[in-house]
C-alpha positions in Angstrom: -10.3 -20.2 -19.3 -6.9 -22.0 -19.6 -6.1 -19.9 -22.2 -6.8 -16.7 -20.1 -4.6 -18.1 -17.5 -1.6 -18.5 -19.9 -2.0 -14.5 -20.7 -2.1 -13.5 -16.9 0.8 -15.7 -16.4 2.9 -14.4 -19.3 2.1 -11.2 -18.0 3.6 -11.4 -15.4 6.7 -12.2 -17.5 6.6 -9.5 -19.4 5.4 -6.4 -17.3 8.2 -5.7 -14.7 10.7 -6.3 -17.2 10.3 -2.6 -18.6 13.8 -1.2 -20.1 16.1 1.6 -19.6 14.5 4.2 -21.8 17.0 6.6 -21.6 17.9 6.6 -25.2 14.4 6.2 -26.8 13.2 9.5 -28.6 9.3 8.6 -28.4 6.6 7.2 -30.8 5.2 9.1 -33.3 1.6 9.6 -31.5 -0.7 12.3 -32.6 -4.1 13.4 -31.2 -6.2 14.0 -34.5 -9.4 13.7 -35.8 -9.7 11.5 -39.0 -9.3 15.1 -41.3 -6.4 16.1 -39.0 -3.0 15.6 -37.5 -1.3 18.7 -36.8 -1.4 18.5 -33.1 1.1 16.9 -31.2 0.3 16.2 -27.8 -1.3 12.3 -26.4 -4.8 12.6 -25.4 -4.9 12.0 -21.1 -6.6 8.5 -20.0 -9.0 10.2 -18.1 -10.3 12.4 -21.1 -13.4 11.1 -22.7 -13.7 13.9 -25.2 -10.0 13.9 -26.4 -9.7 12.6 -30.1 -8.2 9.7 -30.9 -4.8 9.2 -31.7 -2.7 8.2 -34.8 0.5 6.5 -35.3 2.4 7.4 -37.9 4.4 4.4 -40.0 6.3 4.9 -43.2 3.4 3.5 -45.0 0.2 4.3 -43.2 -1.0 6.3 -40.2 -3.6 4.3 -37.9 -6.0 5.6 -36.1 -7.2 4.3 -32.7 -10.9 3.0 -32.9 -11.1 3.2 -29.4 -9.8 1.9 -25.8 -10.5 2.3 -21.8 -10.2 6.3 -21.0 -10.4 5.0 -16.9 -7.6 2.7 -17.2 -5.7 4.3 -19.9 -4.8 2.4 -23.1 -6.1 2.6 -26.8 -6.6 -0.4 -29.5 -5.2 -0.2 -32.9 -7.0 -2.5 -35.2 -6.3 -4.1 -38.7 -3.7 -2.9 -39.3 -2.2 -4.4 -42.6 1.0 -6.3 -42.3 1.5 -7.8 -45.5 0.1 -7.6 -49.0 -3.5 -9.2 -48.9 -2.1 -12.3 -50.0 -5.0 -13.4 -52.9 -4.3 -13.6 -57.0 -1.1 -14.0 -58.1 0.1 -14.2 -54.0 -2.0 -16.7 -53.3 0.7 -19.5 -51.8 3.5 -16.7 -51.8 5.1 -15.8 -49.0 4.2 -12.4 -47.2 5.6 -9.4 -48.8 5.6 -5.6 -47.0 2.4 -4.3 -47.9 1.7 -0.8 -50.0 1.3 2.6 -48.9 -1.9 3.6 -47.9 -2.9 7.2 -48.2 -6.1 7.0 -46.3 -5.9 7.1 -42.5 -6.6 3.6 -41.4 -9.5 3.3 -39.0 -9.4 -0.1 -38.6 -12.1 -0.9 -41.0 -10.3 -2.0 -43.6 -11.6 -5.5 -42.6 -14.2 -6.9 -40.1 -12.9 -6.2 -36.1 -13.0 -10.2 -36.1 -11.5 -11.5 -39.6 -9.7 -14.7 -40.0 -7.9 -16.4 -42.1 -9.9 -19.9 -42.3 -12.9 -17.4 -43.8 -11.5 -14.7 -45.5 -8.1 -14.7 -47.9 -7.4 -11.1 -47.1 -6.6 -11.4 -43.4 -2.9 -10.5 -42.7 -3.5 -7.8 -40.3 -2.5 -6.7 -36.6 -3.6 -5.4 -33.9 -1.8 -2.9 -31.5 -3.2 -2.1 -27.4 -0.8 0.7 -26.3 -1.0 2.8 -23.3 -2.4 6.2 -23.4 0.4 7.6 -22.4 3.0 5.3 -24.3 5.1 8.2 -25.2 8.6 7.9 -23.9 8.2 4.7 -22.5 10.4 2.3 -23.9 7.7 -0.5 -22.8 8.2 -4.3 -23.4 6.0 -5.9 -25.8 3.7 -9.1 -25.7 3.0 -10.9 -29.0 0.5 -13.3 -29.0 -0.1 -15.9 -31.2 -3.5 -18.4 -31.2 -4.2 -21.9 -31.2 -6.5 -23.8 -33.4 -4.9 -26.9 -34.9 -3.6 -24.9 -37.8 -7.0 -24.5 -38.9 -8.8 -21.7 -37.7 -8.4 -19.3 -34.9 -7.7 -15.4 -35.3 -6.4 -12.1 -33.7 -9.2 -11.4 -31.7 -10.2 -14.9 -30.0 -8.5 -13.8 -26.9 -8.1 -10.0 -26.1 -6.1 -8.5 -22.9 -8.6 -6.1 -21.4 -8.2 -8.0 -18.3 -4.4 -7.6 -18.4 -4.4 -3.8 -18.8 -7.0 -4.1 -15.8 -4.0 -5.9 -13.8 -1.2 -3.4 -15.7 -0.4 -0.6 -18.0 3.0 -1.1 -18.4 2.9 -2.9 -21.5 2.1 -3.1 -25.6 0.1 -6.0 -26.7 0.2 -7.2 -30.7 -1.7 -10.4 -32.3 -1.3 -11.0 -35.4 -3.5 -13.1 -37.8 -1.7 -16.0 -40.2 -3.2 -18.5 -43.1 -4.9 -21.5 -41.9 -5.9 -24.4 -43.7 -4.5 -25.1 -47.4 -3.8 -21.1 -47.5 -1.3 -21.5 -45.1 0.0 -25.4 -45.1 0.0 -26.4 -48.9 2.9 -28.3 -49.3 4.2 -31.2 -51.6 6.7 -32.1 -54.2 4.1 -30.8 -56.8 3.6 -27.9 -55.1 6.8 -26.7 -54.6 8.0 -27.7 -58.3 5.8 -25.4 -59.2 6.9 -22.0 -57.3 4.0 -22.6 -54.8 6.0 -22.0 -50.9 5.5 -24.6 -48.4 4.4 -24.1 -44.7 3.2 -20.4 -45.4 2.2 -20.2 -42.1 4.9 -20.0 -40.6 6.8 -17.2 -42.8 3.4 -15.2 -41.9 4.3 -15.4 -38.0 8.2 -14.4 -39.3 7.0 -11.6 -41.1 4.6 -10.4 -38.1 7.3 -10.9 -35.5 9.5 -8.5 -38.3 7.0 -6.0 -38.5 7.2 -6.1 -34.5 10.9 -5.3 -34.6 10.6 -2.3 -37.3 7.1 -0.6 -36.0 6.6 -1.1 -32.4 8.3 1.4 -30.9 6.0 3.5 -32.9 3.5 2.6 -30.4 5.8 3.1 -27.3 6.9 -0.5 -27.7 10.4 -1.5 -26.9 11.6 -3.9 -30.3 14.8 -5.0 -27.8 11.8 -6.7 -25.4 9.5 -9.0 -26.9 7.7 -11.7 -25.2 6.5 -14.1 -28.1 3.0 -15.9 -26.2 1.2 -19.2 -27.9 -0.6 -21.4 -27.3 -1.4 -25.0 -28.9 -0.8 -23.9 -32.9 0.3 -20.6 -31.8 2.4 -22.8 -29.0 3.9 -24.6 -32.2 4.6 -21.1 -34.4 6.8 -19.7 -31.5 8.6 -23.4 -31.5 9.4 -22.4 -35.5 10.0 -18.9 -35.3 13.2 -20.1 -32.4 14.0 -23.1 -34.9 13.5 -21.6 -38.2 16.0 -21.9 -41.0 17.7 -24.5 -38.5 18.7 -20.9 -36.3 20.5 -19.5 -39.1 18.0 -16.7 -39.1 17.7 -13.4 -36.4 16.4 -14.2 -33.6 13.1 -11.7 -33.6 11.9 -11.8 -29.8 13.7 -12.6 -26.2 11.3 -14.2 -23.8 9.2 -17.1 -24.7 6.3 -18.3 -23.2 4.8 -21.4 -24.7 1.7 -23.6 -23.9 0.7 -26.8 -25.5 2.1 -26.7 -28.3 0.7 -28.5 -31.2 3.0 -30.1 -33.5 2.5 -34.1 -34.6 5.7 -34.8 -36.0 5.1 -38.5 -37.7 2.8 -37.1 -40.7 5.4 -36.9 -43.9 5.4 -35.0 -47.1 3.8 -38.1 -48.7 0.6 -37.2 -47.5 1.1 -33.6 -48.9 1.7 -34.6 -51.7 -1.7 -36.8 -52.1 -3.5 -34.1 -50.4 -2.6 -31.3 -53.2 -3.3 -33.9 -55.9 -6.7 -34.2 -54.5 -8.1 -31.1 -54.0 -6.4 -29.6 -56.7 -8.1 -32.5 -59.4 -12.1 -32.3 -57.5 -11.8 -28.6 -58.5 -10.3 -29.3 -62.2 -7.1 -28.5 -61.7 -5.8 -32.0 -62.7 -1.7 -32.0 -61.3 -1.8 -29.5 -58.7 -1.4 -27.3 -61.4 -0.4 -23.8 -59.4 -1.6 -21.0 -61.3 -5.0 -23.0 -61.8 -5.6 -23.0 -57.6 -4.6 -19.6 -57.9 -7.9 -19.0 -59.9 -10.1 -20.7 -57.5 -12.2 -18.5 -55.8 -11.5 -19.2 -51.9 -14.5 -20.3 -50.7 -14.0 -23.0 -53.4 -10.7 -23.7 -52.5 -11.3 -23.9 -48.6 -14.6 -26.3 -49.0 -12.6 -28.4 -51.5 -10.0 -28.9 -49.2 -11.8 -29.6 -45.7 -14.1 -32.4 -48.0 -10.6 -33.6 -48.7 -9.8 -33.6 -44.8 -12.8 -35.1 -43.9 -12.8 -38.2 -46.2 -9.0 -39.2 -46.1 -8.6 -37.8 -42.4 -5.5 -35.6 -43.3 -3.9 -33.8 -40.7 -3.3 -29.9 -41.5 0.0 -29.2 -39.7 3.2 -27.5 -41.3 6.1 -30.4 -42.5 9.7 -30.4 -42.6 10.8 -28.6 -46.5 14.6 -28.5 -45.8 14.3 -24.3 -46.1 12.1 -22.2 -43.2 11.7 -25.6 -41.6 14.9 -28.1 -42.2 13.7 -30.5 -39.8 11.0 -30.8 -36.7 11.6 -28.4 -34.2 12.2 -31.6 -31.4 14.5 -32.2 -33.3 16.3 -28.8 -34.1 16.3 -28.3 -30.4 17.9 -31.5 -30.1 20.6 -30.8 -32.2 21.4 -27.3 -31.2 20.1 -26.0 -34.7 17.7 -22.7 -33.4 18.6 -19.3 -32.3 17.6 -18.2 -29.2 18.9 -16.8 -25.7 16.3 -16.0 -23.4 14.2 -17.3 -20.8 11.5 -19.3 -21.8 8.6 -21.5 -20.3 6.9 -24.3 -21.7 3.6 -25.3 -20.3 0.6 -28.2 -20.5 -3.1 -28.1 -20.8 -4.1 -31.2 -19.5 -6.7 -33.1 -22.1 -6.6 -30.1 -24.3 -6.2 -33.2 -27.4 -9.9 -34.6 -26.4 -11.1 -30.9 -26.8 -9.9 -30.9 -29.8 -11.0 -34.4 -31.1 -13.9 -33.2 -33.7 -16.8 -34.4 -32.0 -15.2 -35.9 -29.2 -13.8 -39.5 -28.1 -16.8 -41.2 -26.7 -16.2 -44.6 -26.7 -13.1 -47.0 -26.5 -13.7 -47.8 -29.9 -13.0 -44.2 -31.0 -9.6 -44.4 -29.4 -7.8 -46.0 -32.1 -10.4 -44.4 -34.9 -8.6 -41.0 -33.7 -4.9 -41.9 -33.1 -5.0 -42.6 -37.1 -7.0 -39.3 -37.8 -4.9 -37.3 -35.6 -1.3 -39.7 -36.8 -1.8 -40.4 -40.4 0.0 -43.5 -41.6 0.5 -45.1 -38.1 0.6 -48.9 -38.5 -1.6 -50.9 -36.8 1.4 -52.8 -34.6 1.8 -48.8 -33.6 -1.9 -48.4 -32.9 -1.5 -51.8 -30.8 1.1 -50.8 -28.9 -0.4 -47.3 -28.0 -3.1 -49.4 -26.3 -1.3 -51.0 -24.4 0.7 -48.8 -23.2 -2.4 -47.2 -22.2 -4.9 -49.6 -21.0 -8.7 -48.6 -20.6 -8.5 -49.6 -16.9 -6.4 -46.9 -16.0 -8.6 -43.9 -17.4 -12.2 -42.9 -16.5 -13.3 -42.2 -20.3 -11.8 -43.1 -23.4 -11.8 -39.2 -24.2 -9.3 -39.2 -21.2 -7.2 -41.9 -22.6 -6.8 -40.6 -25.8 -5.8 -37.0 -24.7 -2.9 -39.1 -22.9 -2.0 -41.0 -25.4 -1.5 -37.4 -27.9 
């Protein structure tokens, strides 16, 4: 429900702030059949027989596979981003994807694929207004939550926001989760393999935003980027990325929870890739051999790995997309952005998110180390008392404190 709320509330960021469209010439919108797109004119929202549209990019043309015809507004769905990132771009960052000469229907993958169960999962999807022609409207991008390690696109939808408004395009975007999308190392890197691949993803979707929105009636000049937890910690990176030596790709932020634990270091990386990479016979990380591993392999292999040594999947500081944390990029004046921006809490969202839960007092200090690999136990110490059991109700509600 919390997250629902963030989504009203950054709604009500985003949808009076609609541009000047005086100098906007239109999306290309087409009402077609899947065998057609001669005519020109956008179906009307109350028209349950119209077709449904197309948009027209420079290397596909989507179709709409279906929307609201009472309130007015149409869904666009997997639509392809980047290059299916498998084989040889396995642990690559994203590249522009091919051109497709099939209409895209939005079956190119399941309505719900994700990145922690299928490699192929860099796609998009667009809500638009029916009549988003013209409009020059400001666009909300939202990114999910789910500790870096699962989550997708369609986890949280904005029916209920076109219920409350119209006057806005809505994008989420799906990025690699897990190993796919946080290897990282010495080892790795050495060996061409790019660190922290989750966060180029969200670069590249916010950079397909800025090229292809207004095909949808979107206005590229008025983003709202929207996360929360993980997705909190992505729009953190995107404003801190490359140390803010990179363009800045959206101009309102709206940010809740998000989910970065700074103290784990590139040590821990390093052992990680050594271990999967040797229980699937791939003794030394060696890159092109992981590259070879089917994915189911590769995804079990790794969460055994997460389970036994209690390693904490989160992107690291690798002196390139991420120089140093983004606490302390902000800090130092080292990100690039201008807007306004809101940073929110969900109280005891770290107990939610504590496996299978903080039950006793005992499991307080069993979790800091999970969730803060290589704490010492003077640090564990000092955590408790700085947070004594008589002052909470249930230790799941101490521990969410102390994270």
């Amino acid at each position: 429900m919390h997250v629902y709320a963030l989504m009203v509330a950054a709604a009500a960021v985003v949808v009076p702030a609609i541009a000047d469209s005086s100098t906007y010439q239109g999306p290309v919108i087409n009402t077609t059949s899947t065998t057609s797109s001669s005519s020109q004119t956008v179906p009307s929202s109350g028209s349950s027989s119209s077709p449904l549209p197309t948009v027209e990019l420079d290397y596909t043309t989507v179709q709409a596979v279906g929307g609201n015809a009472t309130i007015g507004y149409f869904k666009y769905q997997n639509i392809r981003f980047a290059k299916a990132p498998t084989g040889d771009l396995r642990f690559s960052a994203p590249e522009w994807p091919d051109i497709e000469t099939a209409i895209n229907t939005g079956n190119l993958a399941e309505a719900d694929v994700s990145c922690k169960t299928s490699e192929d999962c860099l796609y998009l999807d667009v809500w638009a207004p029916a009549d988003a022609a013209g409009r020059n409207l400001p666009v909300m991008v939202w990114t999910y939550g789910g500790g870096f390690t699962g989550g997708s696109k369609s986890g949280v939808t904005p029916e209920g926001l076109f219920d409350l408004s119209t006057d806005f395009v809505y994008v989420a975007y799906n990025y690699r989760v897990g190993i796919a999308g946080l290897a990282n190392g010495p080892t790795y890197q050495h060996e061409g393999g790019v660190a922290n691949l989750c966060v180029w993803d969200s670069q590249h979707a916010f950079e397909w935003v800025q090229k292809y929105i207004s095909n949808f009636g979107g206005n590229p000049n008025d983003v709202t980027a929207v996360g929360f937890s993980a997705g909190g910690s992505q729009v953190m990176f995107q404003m801190t990325r490359f140390g803010g030596r990179a363009p800045q790709l959206f101009h309102k932020a709206y940010i809740m929870s998000p989910g970065y634990v700074p103290g784990a270091g590139h040590h821990h990386a390093e052992q990680f890739w050594q271990n999967v990479s040797s229980s699937l016979g791939c003794n030394g990380g060696h890159l092109d051999c992981m590259r070879e591993i089917s994915y189911d392999a590769l995804v079990n292999a790794s969460n055994t790995i997460v389970d036994n040594y209690t390693y904490q999947m989160q992107p690291r500081v690798d002196g390139f997309i991420i120089p140093d944390t983004y606490e302390a990029n902000l800090y130092q004046g080292h990100f690039n952005f201008s807007g306004p921006c809101v940073i929110s809490h969900a109280l005891h969202e770290a107990n939610s998110r504590a496996y299978s839960g903080v039950n006793t007092q005992e499991d307080v200090s069993t979790y800091v180390r999970i969730f803060f690999p290589g704490i010492s136990d003077d640090a564990v110490e000092t955590l408790l008392e700085l947070y004594p059991e008589e002052d909470y109700e249930s230790a799941g509600l101490r521990f969410a404190d102390m994270k």
